[in-house]
C-alpha positions as CSV (number, residue, x, y, z in Angstrom):
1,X,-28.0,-38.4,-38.4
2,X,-28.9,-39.2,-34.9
3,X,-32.2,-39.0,-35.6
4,X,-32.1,-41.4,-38.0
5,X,-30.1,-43.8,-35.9
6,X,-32.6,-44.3,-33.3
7,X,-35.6,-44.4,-36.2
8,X,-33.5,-47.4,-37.3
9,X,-33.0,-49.3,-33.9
10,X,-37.1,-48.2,-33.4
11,X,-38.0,-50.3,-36.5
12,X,-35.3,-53.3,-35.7
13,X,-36.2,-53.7,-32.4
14,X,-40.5,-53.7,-33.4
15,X,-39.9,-55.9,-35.9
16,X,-37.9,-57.8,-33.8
17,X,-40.1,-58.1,-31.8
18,X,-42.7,-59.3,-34.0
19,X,-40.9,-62.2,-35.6
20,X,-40.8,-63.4,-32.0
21,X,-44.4,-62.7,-31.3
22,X,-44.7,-64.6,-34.8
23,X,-42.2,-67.6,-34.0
24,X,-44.8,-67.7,-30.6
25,X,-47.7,-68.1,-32.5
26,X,-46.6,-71.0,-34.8
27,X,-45.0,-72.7,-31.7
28,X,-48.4,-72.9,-29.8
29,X,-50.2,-73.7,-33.1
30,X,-48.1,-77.0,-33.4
31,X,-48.8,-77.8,-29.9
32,X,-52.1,-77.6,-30.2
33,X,-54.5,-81.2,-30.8
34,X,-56.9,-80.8,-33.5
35,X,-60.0,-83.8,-33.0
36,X,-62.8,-84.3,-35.0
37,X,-65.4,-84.9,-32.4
38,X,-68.4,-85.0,-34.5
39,X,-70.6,-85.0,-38.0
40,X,-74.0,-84.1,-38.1
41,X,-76.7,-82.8,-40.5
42,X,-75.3,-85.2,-43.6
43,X,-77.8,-85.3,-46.1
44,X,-76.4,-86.6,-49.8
45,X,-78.4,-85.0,-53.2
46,X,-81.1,-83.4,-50.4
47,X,-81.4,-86.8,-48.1
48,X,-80.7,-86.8,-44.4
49,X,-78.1,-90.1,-44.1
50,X,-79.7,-89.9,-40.5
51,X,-83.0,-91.4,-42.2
52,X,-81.5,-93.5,-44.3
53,X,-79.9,-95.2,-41.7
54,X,-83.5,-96.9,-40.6
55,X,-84.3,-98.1,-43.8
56,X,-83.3,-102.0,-43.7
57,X,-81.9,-101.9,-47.3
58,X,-81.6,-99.4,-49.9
59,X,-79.0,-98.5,-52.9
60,X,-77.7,-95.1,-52.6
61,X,-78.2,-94.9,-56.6
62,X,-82.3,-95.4,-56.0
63,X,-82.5,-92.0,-54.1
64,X,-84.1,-89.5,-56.8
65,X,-81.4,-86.7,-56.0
66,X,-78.6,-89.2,-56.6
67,X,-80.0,-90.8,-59.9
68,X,-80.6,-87.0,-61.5
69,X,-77.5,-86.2,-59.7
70,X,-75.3,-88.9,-61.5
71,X,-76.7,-87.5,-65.1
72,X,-75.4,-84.5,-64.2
73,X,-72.8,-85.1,-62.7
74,X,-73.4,-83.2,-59.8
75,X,-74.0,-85.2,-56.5
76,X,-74.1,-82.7,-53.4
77,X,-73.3,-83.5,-50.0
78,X,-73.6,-81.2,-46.9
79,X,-72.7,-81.5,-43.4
80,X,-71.5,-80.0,-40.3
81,X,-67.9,-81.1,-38.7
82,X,-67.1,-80.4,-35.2
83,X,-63.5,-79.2,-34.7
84,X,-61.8,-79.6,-31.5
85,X,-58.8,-77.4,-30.9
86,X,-57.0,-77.4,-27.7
87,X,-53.6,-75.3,-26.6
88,X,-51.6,-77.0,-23.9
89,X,-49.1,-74.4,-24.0
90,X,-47.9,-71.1,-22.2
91,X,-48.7,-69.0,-25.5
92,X,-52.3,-67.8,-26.6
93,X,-52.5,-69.7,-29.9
94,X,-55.4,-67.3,-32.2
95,X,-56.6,-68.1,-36.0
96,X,-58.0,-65.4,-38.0
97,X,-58.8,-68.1,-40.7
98,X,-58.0,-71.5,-42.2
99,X,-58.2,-72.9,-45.3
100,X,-59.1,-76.6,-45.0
101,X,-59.1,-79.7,-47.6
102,X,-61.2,-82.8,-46.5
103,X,-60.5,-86.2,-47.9
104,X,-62.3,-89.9,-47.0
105,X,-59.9,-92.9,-47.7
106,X,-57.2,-90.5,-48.7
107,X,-59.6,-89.5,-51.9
108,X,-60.5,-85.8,-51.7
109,X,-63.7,-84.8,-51.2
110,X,-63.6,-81.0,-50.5
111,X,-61.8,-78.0,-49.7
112,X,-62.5,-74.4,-48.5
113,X,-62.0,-71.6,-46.4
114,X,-63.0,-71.1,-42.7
115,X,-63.4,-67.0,-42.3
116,X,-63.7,-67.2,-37.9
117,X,-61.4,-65.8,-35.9
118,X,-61.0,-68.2,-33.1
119,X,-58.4,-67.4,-29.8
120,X,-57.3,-70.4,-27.7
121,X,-56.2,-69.1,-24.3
122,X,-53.8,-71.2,-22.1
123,X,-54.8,-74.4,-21.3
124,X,-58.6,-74.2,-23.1
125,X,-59.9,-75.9,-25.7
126,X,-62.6,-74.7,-28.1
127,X,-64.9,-76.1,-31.0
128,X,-65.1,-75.1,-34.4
129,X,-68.4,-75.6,-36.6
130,X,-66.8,-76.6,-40.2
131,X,-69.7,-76.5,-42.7
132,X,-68.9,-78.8,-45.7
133,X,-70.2,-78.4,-49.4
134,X,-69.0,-81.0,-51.8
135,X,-69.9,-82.4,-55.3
136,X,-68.8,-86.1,-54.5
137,X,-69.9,-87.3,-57.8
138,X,-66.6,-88.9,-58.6
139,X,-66.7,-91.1,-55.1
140,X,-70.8,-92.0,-55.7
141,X,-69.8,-93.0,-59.2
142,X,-67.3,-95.4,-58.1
143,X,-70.1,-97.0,-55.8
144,X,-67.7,-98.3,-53.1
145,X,-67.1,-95.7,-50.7
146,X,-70.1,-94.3,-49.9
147,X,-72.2,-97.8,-49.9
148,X,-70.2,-99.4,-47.7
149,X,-69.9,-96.7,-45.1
150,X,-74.1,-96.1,-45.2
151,X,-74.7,-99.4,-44.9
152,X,-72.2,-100.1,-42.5
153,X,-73.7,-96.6,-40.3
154,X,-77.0,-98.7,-40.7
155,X,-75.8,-101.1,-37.5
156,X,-75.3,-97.6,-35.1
157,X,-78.0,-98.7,-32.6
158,X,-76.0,-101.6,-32.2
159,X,-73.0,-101.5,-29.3
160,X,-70.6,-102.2,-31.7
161,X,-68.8,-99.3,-33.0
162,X,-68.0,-100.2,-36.6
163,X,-64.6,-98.7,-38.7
164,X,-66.3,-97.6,-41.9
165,X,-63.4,-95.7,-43.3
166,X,-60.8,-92.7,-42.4
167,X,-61.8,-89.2,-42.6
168,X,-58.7,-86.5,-43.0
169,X,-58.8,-83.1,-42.1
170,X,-56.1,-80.9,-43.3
171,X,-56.1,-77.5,-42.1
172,X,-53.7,-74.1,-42.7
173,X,-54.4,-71.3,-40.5
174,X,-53.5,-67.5,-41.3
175,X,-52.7,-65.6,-38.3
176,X,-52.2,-61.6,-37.5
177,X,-49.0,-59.9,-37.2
178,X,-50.1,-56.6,-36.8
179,X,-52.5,-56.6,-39.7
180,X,-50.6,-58.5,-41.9
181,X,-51.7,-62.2,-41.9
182,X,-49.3,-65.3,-42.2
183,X,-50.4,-68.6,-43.4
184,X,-48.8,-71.5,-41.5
185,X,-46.0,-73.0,-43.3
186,X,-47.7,-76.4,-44.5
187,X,-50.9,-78.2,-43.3
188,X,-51.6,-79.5,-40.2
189,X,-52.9,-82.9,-40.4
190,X,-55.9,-84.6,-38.3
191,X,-56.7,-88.4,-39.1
192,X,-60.3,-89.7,-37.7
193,X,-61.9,-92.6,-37.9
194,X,-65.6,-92.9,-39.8
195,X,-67.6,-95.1,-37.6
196,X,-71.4,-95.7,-37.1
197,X,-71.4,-93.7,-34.0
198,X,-69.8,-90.2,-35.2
199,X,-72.2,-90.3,-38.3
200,X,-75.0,-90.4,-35.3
């Protein structure tokens, strides 16, 4: 009987502790800032937007990936976000994964997961590569989104830094308790502006 007495304070007192360690965890996660410091390597339907942004004029519809892509219905676009995460706080704040869901004027335009274990320590700040994959078809289609913000990205050289749009990030990160993972309780939101310079 005594055995069993201390086996059950053991197992309180671990777990216990672990809801703490837990309750920690989600503490320095909301603490943390989340920035979007950077886009590169966009290409739409197989086209780098870089190039496209020396042409003088174009229509996005002329491009030959984007006119087979609209039969089909399948429109890719790839690119590579940059993902700042910094921990202001007292706690290590560590993601084994995220899910993430990317939307562009509040429209979304893609969602995935982000298998990386990344550790913020104290006071650091790190970068995370998010590689995106979308069919955009349905935003190409409409013609309005994406026109406005190439063309628009077309006057980068210029010292102006031009509002194109508003990219959203929305991101839910598992952590380890032990080896059990918890997913964050909601999504953590990070707003960003599309201008001619981040698209650069």
């Amino acid at each position: 009987m005594k055995n069993i007495l201390m086996i059950c304070l053991f197992v309180t007192t671990v777990f216990g502790c672990g809801i703490n360690k837990q309750a920690q965890q989600i503490k320095a996660l909301e603490n943390c800032t989340y920035k979007i410091t950077g886009v590169q390597q966009v290409s739409i339907a197989g086209t780098d937007v870089k190039k496209l942004m020396d042409q003088q004029s174009f229509s996005l519809g002329s491009l030959p990936g984007v006119a087979l892509g609209l039969l089909r219905k399948d429109i890719p676009l790839k690119a590579n976000l940059n993902l700042e995460i910094s921990n202001p706080s007292s706690n290590l704040a560590a993601i084994n994964q995220f899910e993430y869901k990317i939307l562009v004027n509040n429209t979304d335009l893609a969602e995935g997961l982000v298998n990386q274990t990344v550790s913020i320590a104290q006071g650091q700040t790190v970068t995370v590569p998010v590689q995106l994959v979308s069919n955009i078809y349905g935003l190409v289609s409409n013609g309005n989104i994406f026109n406005d913000i190439v063309k628009a990205a077309q006057k980068g050289s210029s010292a102006k830094d031009e509002k194109l749009g508003l990219l959203t990030i929305k991101i839910k990160p598992t952590f380890m308790l032990g080896n059990t993972p918890f997913k964050y309780p909601g999504y953590i939101t990070i707003n960003k502006d599309i201008s001619s310079k981040i698209l650069l």
